[in-house]
NUFI-207009 format. One record per residue: residue number from 1; residue in one letter; x, y, z of N, C-alpha, C, CB in turn. Coordinates in nm, 2 decimals, m for minus. Glycine has a CB too. Example, Ala and Ser with C-alpha at 12.3 -4.5 7.8 and 13.67 -1.06 7.14 Angstrom:
REM residues 2
- 1,A,1.32,m0.57,0.78,1.23,m0.45,0.78,1.32,m0.33,0.78,1.13,m0.45,0.90 $
- 2,S,1.28,m0.22,0.71,1.37,m0.11,0.71,1.29,0.00,0.79,1.41,m0.06,0.57 $
//
This chain:
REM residues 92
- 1,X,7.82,5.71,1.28,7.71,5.62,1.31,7.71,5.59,1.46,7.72,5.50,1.23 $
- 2,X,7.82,5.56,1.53,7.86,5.56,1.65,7.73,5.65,1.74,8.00,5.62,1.66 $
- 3,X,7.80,5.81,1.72,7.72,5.93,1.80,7.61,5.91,1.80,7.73,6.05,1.76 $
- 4,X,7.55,5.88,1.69,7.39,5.88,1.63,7.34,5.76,1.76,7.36,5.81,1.41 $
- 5,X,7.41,5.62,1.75,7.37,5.54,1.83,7.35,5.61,1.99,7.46,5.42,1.81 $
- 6,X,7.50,5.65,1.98,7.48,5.71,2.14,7.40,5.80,2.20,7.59,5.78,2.19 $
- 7,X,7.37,5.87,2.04,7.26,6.00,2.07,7.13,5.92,2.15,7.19,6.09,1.88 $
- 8,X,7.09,5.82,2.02,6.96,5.78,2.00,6.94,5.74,2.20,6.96,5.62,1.87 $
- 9,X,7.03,5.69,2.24,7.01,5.59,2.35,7.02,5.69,2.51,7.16,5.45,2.33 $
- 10,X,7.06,5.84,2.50,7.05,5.89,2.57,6.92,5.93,2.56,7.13,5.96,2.59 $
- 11,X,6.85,5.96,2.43,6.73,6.06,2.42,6.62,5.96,2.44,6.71,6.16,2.27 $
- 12,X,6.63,5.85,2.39,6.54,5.74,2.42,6.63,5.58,2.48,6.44,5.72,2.26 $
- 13,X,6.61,5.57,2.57,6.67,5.43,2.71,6.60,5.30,2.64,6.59,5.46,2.94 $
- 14,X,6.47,5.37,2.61,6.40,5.20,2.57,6.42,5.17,2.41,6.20,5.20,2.59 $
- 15,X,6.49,5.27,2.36,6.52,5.24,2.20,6.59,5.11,2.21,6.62,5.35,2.12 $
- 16,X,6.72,5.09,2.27,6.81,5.01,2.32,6.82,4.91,2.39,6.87,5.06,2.37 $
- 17,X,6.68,4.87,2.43,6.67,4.77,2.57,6.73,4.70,2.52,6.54,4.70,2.64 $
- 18,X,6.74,4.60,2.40,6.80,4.46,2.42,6.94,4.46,2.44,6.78,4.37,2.30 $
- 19,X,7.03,4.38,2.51,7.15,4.40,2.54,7.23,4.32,2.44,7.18,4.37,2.68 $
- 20,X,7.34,4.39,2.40,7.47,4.39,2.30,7.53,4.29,2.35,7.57,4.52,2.30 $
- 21,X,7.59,4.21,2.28,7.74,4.15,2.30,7.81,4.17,2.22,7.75,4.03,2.30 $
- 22,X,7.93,4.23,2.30,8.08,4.30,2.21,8.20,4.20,2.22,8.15,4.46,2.30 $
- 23,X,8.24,4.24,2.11,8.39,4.17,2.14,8.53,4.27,2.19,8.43,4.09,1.99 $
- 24,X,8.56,4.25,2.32,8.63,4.36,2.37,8.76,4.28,2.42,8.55,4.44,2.48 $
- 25,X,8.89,4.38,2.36,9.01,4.33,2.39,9.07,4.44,2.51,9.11,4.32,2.26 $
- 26,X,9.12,4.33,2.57,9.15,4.43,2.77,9.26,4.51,2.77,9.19,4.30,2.92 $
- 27,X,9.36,4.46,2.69,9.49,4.47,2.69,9.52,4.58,2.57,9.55,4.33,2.67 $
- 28,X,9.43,4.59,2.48,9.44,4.70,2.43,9.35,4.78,2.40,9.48,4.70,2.35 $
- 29,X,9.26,4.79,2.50,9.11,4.84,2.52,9.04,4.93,2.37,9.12,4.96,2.67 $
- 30,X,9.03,4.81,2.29,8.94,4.79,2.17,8.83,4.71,2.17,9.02,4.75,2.06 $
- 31,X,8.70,4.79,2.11,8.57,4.72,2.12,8.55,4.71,1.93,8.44,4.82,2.22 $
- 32,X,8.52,4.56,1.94,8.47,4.55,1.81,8.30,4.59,1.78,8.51,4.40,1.76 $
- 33,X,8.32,4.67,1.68,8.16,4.74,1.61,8.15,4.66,1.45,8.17,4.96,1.57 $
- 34,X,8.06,4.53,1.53,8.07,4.48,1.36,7.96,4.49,1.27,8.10,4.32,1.35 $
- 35,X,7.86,4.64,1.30,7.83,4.69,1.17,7.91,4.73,1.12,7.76,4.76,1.16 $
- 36,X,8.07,4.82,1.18,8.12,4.84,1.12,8.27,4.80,1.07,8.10,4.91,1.15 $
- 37,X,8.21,4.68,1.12,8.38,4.57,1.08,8.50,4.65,1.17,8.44,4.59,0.87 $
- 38,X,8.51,4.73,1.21,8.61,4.76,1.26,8.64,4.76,1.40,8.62,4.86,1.23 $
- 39,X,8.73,4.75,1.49,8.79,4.77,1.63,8.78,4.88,1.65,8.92,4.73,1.66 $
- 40,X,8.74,4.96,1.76,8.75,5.08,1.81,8.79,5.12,1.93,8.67,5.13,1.79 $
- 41,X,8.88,5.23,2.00,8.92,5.29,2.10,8.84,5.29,2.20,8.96,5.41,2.08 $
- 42,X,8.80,5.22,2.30,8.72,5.23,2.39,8.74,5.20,2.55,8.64,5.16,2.34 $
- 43,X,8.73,5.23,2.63,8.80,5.22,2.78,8.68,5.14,2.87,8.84,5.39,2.85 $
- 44,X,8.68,5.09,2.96,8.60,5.05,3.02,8.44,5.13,3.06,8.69,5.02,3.11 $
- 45,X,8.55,5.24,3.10,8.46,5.32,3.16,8.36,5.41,3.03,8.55,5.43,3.28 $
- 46,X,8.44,5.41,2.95,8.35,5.47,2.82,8.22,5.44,2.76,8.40,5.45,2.71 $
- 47,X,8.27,5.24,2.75,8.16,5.16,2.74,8.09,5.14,2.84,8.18,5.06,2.69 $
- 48,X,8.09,5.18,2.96,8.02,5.17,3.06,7.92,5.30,3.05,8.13,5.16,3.19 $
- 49,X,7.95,5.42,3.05,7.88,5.59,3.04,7.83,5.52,2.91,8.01,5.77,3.02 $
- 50,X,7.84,5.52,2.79,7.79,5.54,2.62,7.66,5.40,2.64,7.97,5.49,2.46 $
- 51,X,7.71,5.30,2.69,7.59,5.15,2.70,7.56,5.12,2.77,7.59,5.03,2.67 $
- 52,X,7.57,5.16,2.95,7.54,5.09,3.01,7.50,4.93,3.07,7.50,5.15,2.99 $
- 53,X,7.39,4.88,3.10,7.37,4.75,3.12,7.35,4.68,2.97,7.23,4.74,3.21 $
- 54,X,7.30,4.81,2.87,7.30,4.76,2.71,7.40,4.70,2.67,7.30,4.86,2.62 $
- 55,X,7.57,4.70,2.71,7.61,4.65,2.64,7.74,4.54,2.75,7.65,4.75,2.53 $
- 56,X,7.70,4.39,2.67,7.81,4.32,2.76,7.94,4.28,2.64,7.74,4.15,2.84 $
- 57,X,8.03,4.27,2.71,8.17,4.24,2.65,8.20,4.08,2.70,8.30,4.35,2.72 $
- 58,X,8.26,4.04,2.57,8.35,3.90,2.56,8.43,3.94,2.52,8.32,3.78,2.49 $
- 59,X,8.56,3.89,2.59,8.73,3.94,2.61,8.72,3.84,2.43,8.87,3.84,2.82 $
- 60,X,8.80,3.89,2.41,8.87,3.89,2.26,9.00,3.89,2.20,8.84,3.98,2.20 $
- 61,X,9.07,3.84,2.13,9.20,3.89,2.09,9.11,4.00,1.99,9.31,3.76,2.01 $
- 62,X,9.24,4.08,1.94,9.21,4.19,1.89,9.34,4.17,1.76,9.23,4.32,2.01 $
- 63,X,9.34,4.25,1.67,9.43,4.20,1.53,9.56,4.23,1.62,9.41,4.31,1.35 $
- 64,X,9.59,4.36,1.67,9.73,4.38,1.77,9.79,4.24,1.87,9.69,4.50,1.89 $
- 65,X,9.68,4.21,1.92,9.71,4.05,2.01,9.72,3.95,1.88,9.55,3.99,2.13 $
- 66,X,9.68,3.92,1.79,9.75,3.80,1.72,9.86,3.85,1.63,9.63,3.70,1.63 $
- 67,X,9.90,3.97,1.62,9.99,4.01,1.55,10.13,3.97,1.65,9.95,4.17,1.51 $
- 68,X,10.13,3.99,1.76,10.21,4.01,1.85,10.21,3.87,1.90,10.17,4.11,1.93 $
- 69,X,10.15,3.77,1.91,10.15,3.62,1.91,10.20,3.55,1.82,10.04,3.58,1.92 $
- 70,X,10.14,3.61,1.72,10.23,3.54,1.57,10.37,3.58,1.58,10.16,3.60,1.40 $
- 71,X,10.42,3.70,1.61,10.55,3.73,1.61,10.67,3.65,1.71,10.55,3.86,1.64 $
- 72,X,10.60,3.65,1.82,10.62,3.55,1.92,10.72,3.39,1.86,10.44,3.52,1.98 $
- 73,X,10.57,3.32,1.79,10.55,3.24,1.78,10.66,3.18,1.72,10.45,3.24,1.76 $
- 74,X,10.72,3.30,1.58,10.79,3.34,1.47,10.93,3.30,1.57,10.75,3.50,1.40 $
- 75,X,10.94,3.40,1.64,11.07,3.44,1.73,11.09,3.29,1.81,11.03,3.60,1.85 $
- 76,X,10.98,3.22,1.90,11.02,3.07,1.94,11.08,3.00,1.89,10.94,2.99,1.96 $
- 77,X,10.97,2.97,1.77,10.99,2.85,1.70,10.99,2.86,1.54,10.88,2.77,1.75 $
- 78,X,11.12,2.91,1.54,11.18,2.95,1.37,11.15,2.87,1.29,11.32,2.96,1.33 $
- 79,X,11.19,2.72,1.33,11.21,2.61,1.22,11.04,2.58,1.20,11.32,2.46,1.28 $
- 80,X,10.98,2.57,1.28,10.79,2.57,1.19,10.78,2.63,1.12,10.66,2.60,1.26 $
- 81,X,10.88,2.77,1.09,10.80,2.86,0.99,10.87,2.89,0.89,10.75,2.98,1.04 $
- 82,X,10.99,2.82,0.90,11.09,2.84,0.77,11.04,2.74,0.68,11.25,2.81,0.78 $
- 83,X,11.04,2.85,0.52,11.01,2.76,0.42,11.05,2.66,0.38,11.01,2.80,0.35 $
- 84,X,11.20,2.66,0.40,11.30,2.54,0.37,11.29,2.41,0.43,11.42,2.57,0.40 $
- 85,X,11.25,2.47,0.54,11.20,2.28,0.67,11.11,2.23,0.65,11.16,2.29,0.85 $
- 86,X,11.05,2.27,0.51,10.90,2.22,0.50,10.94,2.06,0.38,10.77,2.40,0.39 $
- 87,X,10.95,1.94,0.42,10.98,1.84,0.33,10.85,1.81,0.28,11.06,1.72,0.40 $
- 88,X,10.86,1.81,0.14,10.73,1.79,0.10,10.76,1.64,m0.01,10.67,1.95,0.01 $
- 89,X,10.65,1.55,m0.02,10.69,1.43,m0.01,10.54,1.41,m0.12,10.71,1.35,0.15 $
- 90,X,10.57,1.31,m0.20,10.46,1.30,m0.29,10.46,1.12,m0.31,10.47,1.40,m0.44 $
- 91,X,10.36,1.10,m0.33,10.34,0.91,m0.26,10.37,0.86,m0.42,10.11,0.83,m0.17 $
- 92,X,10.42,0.75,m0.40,10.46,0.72,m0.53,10.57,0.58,m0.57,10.53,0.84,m0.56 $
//
């Protein structure tokens, strides 16, 4: 579906006028396509050649960035996430 878009937008410029907003992660240069729900491989310069002025990017976490944050987070601060430290209390 991708190509088809890219096709469409070389063979016709005005198919495309209105401009995109993507969600693009920097750090692991993934652009979200959310017709197709998915993140995809994309480089600056890719999305720059394939969309031109068509398409703008908002920096994003990406599933790799909160995967890697959560692990982090895991690795700081153990005792927030151990099950056992959880005192659970019922009013009474």
């Amino acid at each position: 579906m991708l190509k088809a878009m890219l096709a469409l937008a070389q063979r016709r410029p005005g198919m495309l006028a209105s401009v995109v907003t993507g969600q693009y992660c920097r750090v692991h240069q993934l652009l979200f396509i959310r017709s197709l729900q998915e993140w995809l491989s994309f480089s600056p310069a890719h999305i720059a050649h394939a969309f031109g002025d068509a398409m703008q990017v908002v920096e994003a976490p990406c599933p790799r960035c909160l995967a890697m944050a959560q692990s982090a987070m895991h690795r700081q601060f153990p005792a927030l996430y151990a099950a056992s430290s959880v005192a659970v209390t019922t009013g009474g």
